[in-house]
C-alpha positions in Angstrom: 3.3 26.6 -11.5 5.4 25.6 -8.6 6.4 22.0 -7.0 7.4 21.5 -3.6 8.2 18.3 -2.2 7.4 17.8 1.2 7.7 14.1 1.6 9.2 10.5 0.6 11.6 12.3 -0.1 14.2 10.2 -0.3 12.3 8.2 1.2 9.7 5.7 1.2 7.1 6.9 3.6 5.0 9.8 4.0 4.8 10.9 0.3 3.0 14.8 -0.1 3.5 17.4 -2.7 2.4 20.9 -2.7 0.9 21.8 -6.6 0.9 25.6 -6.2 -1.2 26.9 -9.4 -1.7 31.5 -10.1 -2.2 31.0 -5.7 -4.4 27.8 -5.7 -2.8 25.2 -3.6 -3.1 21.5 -4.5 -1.8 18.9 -1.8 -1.2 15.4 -3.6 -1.4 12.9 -1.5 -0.8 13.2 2.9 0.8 9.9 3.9 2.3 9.0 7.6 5.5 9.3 7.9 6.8 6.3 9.7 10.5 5.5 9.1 12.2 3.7 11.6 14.0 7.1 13.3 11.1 9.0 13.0 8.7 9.4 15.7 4.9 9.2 14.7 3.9 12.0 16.2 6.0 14.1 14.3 3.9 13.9 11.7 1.6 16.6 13.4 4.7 19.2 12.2 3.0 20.1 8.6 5.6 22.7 6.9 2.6 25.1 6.0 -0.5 25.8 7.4 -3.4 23.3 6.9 -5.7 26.2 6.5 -4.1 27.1 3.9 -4.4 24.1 1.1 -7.1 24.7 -1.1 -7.7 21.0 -2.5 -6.0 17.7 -1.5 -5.9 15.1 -4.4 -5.4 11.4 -3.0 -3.4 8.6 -5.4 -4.8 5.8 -3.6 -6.0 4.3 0.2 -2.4 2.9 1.8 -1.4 5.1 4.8 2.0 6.2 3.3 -0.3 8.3 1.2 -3.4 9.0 3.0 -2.3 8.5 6.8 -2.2 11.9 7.6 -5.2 13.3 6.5 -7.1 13.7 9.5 -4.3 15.5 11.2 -4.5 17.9 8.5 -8.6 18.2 8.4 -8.1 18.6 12.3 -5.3 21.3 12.1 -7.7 23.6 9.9 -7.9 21.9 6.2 -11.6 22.8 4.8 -11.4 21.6 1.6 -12.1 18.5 -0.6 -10.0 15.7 -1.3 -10.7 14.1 -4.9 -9.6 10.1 -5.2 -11.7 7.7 -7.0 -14.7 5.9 -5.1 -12.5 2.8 -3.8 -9.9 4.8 -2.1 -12.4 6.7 -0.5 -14.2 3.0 0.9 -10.3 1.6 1.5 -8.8 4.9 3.0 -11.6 5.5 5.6 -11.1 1.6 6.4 -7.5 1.4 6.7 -7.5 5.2 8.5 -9.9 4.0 11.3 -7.5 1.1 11.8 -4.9 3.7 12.6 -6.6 5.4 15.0 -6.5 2.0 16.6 -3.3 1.3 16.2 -2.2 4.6 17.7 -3.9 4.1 21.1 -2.1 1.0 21.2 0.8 2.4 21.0 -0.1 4.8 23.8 -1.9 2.2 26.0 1.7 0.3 26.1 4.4 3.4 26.0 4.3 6.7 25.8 5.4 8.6 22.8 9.1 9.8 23.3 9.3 13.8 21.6 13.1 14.5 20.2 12.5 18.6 20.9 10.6 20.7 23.1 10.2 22.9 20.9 7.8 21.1 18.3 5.9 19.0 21.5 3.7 20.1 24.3 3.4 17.5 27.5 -0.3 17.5 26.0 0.5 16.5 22.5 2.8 13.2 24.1 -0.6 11.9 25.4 -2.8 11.7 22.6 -2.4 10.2 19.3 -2.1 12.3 16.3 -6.2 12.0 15.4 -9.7 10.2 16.7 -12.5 8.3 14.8 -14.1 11.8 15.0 -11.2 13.4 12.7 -11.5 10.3 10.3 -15.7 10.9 10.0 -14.8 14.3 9.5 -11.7 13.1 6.7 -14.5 11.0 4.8 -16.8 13.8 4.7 -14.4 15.8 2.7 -14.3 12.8 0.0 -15.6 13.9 -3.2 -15.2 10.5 -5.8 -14.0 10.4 -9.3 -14.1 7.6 -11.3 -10.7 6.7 -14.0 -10.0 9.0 -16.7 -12.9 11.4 -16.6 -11.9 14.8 -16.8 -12.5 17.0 -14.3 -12.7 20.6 -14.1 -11.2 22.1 -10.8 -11.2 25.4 -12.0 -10.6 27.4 -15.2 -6.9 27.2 -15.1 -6.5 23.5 -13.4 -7.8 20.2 -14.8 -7.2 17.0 -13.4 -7.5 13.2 -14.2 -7.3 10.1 -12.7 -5.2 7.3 -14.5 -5.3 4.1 -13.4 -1.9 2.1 -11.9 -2.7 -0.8 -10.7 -1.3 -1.4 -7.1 -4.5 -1.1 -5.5 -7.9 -1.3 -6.2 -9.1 2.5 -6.9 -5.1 3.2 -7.1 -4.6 6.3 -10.0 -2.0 8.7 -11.3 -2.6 12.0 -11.0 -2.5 14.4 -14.3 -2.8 18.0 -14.4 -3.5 19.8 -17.5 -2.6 23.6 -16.1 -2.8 27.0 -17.5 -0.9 30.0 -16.7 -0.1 33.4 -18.7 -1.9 31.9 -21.4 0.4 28.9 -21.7 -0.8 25.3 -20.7 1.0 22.8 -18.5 0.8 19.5 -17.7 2.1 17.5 -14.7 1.5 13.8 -13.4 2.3 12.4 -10.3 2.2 8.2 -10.2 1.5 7.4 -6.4 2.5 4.2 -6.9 2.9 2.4 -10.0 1.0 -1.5 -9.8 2.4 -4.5 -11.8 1.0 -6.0 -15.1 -1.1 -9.1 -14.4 -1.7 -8.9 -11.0 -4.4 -10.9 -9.4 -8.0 -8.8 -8.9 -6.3 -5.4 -10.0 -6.1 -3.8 -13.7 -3.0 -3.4 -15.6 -1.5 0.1 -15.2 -2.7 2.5 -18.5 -0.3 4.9 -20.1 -0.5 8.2 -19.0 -1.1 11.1 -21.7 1.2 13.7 -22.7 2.7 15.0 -19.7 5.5 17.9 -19.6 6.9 17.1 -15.7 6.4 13.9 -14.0 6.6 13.1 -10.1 7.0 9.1 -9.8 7.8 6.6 -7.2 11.1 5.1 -7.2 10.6 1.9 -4.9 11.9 -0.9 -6.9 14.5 1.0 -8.5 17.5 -1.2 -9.4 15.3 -4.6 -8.7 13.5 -6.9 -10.6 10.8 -9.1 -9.3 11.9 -13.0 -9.5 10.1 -14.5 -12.9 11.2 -17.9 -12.9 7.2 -19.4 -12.1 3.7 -17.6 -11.6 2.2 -16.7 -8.2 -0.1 -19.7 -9.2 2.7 -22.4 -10.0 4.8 -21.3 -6.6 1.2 -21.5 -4.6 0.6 -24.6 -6.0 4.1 -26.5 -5.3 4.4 -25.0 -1.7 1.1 -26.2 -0.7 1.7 -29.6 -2.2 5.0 -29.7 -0.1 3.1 -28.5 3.2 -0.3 -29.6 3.6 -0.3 -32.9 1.0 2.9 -34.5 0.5 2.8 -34.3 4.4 0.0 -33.3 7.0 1.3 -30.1 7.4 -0.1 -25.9 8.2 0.7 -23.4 6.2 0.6 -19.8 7.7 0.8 -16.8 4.7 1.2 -13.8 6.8 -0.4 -10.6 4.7 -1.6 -7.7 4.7 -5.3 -7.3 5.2 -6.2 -4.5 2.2 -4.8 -5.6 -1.5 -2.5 -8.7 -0.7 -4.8 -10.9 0.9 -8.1 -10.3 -1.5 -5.0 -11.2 -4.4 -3.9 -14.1 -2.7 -7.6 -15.2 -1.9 -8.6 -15.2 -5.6 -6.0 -16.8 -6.9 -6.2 -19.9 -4.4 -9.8 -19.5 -5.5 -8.9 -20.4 -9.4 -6.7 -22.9 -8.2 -9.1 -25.2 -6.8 -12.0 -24.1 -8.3 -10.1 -26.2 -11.9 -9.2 -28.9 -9.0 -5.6 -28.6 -9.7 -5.2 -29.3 -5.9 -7.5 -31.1 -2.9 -10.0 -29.1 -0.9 -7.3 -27.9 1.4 -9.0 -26.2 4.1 -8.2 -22.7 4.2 -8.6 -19.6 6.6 -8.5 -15.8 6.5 -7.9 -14.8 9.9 -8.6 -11.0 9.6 -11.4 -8.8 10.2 -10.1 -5.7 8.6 -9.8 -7.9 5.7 -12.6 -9.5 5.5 -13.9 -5.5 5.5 -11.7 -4.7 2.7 -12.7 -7.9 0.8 -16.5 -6.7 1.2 -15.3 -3.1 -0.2 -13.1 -5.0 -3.0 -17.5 -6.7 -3.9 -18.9 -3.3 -4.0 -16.2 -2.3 -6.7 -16.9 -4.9 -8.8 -16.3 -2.5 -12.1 -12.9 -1.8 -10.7 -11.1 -4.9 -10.7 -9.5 -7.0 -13.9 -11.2 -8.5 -16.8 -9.8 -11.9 -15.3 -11.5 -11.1 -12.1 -14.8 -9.9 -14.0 -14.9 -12.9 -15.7 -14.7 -15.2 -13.5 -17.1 -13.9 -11.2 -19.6 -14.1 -14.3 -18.7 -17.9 -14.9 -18.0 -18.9 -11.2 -19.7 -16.6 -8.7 -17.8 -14.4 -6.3 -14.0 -14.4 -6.9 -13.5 -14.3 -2.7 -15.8 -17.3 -1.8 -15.1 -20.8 -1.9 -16.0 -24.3 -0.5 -13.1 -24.5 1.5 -12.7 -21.4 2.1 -13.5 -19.8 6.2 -13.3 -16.2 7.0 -12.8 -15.9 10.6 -14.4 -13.2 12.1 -14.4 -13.6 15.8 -11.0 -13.6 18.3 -12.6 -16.9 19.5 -12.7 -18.6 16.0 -9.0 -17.4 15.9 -8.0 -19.3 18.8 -9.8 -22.8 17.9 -7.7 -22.8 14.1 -4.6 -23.8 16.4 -6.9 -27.1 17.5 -7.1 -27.8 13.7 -5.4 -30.8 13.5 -5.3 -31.7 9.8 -3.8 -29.5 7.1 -4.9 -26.4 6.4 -3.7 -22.5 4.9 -4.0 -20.0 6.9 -3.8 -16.4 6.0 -3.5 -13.7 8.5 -2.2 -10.3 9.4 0.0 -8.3 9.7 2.6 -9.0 6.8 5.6 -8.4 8.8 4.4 -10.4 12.1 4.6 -6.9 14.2 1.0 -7.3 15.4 -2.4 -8.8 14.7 -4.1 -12.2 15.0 -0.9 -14.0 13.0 1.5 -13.9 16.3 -0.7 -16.2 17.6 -0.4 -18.6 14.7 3.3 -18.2 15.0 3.4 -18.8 18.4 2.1 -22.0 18.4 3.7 -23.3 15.0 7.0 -21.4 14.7 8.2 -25.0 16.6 6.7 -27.0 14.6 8.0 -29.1 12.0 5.7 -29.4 9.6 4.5 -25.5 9.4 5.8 -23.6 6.5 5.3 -20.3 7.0 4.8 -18.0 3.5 6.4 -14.8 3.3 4.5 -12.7 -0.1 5.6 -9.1 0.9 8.5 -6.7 2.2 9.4 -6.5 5.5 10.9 -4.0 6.8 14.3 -4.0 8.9 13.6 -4.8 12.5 10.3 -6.6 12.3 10.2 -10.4 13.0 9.3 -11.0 9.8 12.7 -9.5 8.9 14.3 -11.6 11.4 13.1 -14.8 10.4 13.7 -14.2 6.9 16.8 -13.6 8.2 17.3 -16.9 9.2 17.5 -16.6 13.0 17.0 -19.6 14.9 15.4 -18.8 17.7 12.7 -15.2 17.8 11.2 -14.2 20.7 7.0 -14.1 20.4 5.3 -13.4 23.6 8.1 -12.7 26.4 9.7 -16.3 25.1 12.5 -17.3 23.0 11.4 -20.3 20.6 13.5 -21.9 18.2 12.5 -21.4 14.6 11.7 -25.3 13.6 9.3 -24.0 11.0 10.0 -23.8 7.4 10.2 -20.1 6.3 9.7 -19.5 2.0 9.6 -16.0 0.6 8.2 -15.3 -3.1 7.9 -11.5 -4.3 5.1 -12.7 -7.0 2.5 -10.3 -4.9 4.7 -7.5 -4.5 2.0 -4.9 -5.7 4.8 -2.6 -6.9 6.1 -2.4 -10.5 10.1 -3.7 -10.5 12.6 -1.3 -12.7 12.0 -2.9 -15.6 8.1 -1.8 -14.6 8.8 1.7 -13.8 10.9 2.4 -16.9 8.7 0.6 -19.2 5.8 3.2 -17.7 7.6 5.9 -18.4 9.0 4.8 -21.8 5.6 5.0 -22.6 5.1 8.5 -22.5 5.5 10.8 -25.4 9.5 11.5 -24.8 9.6 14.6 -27.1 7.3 16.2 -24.1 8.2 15.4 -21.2 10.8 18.0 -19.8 12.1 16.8 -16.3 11.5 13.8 -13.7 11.4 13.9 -10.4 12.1 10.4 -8.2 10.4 10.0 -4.8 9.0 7.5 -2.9 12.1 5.1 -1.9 15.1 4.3 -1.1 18.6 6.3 -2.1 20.0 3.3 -3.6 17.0 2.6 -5.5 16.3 6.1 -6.7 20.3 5.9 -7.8 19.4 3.0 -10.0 16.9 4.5 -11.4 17.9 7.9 -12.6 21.5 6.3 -13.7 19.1 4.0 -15.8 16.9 7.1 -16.8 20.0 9.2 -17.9 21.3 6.6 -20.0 18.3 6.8 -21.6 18.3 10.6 -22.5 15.8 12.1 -19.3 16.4 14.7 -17.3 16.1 13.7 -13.8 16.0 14.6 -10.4 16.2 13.5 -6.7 14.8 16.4 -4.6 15.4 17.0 -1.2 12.4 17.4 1.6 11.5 21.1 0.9 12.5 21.8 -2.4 10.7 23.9 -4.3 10.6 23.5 -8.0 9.6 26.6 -10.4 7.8 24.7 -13.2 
């Protein structure tokens, strides 16, 4: 059995491992790589011939795993990809928005190449797939629901385990035979939080001999002083009671806003606030949020129970999805307090610059931060504290209030991560391999992991591991 890792490594984005079994080769996971120096068409550069991978086994639907999967299906790939049926409704989702997203990027500049010798003039003009590669991605999809084993071949079993993070999100575990001996390996994806609005607690994985696992919130622990509820709760009283205020959560449209939505959903449906009016401004969410229906066996006991006693979790009196751009525009002429929720998290795009626009001078607008944003956004910059942003060829000053809570984070914290692992049958497992974020936070983590008595390591992009 051989390991190479061919992505996040370390790194966050663009996670891919090669699983090479007696000549079989299994491709976990095929995210985009998109950190800041890297340019997106790069990604078309695979380090081994599409043609070649036998099988593709997908964690779960965000584009840092499944991004480039239609690149790969267009550069020769022929076989499945196994995931478990709501990554296959979320991935095809969020990879058509992609395509969009990539002829925007073209319709505005075009894509600079760093050598000539891995770009053609032809290659600088299109983006890396069409819609047409992303049918042909979801054709592939071959569905697997949470800890059924499944029988690959003689030599290669695989199960999903579920994580949490995102709805459909699973571990991967490989029960492996060679010479007569068996194997087992796991890879996380990444590893969701306990108690997390909508989506299941993470399970325990079995006994596992080498384990490939995301390293994001190494070193960091997630703030636990009140629940996503309680902080909801006193920033809306703040904003849109105590004075006639808007507040504007900027989030992502797959996973944080279907959280969010549900949990302002128990809040007023026990009338522990007034009928603020609240908007989701999103159509790719209100998409996901239809996908998130169809799933209905996939999300929390919490979530299953209410729905029971209450109805759908994502529907509520005061509650308007907005579908059209001209319904988008007409919230800004909403004079009396109100939530709205938008996208994209980090303010680079989407129907949310508008809010922001005509807000970010306004006194009475707070404006919610509930995820990461990455350096160089303008969600970075505000949080910053700048007082003035530019939005639309125009400096404004920044009159708004700006609040940040990391109670959606969908990502398990250190404490999280080792707690997972702690959880597996020590006397097995034989090495660990950190990918999937930062240096410093991989660091943390395998100091933290030594001290603790596992062997671990921080591969490099292209390492290959003899197993």
């Amino acid at each position: 059995m051989k390991l190479t890792v061919w992505g996040a490594a370390q790194q966050v984005t663009g996670s891919m491992h090669l699983l090479e079994v007696n000549n079989y080769k299994i491709l976990i996971d095929c995210g985009l790589d998109y950190e800041n120096d890297v340019n997106l068409l790069e990604n078309i550069n695979f380090p081994f011939l599409p043609s070649e991978i036998d099988l593709v086994v997908l964690t779960h639907a965000h584009i840092d795993h499944s991004g480039n999967l239609p690149t790969l299906v267009r550069l020769g790939f022929e076989g499945q990809i196994l995931c478990t049926p709501p990554t296959a409704d979320l991935t095809q989702l969020l990879l058509a928005d992609s395509v969009n997203i990539f002829l925007g990027k073209l319709n505005k500049k075009p894509f600079k190449r760093r050598s000539k010798k891995h770009h053609h003039n032809h290659q600088q003009q299109q983006p890396l797939y069409l819609q047409k590669h992303v049918l042909d991605t979801a054709d592939r999809m071959v569905t697997i629901g949470f800890n059924k084993p499944f029988q690959i071949r003689e030599d290669i079993e695989l199960q999903f385990i579920p994580t949490g993070h995102l709805l459909g999100a699973a571990a991967v575990h490989f029960k492996v035979t060679e010479a007569g001996k068996t194997k087992t390996i796991a890879f996380t994806g990444d590893i969701g939080r306990k108690n997390y609005p909508v989506l299941i607690n993470p399970e325990n994985l079995p006994e596992t001999d080498f384990l490939v696992t995301e390293s994001t919130y190494g070193g960091r622990l997630h703030t636990a002083t009140e629940s996503i509820e309680e902080t909801l709760i006193r920033v809306i009283k703040e904003t849109c009671i105590n004075q006639p205020g808007r507040l504007i959560i900027p989030a992502f449209s797959v996973g944080r806003t279907q959280s969010l939505v549900y949990t302002l959903n128990k809040i007023f449906s026990k009338n522990l606030l007034p009928p603020v009016p609240v908007f989701v401004d999103s159509p790719m969410a209100i998409m996901a949020t239809d996908i998130y229906r169809k799933h209905q066996r996939y999300v929390n006991e919490d979530a299953r129970s209410f729905y029971q006693k209450n109805g759908d979790e994502f529907e509520f009196a005061n509650l308007s999805y907005v579908k059209e751009l001209k319904e988008s525009k007409e919230i800004s002429n909403h004079f009396e307090p109100c939530i709205i929720i938008s996208s994209a998290g980090m303010l680079e795009g989407g129907r949310i610059q508008d809010h922001l626009f005509y807000n970010i001078q306004n006194f009475y607008a707070t404006i919610l931060f509930i995820g990461y944003c990455a350096k160089n956004t303008l969600g970075y910059r505000l949080l910053r504290g700048d007082a003035v942003v530019r939005l639309r060829g125009r400096d404004l000053s920044v009159f708004a209030t700006i609040k940040k809570t990391d109670q959606l984070s969908g990502h398990a914290d250190h404490h999280g991560i080792m707690e997972y692992i702690k959880a597996m049958p020590k006397t097995s497992l034989k090495k660990i391999f950190l990918v999937h974020g930062e240096q410093e936070s991989m660091l943390a983590l395998q100091n933290a992991l030594k001290d603790d008595g596992y062997e671990t390591i921080i591969p490099e992009k292209g390492m290959i591991f003899e197993l």
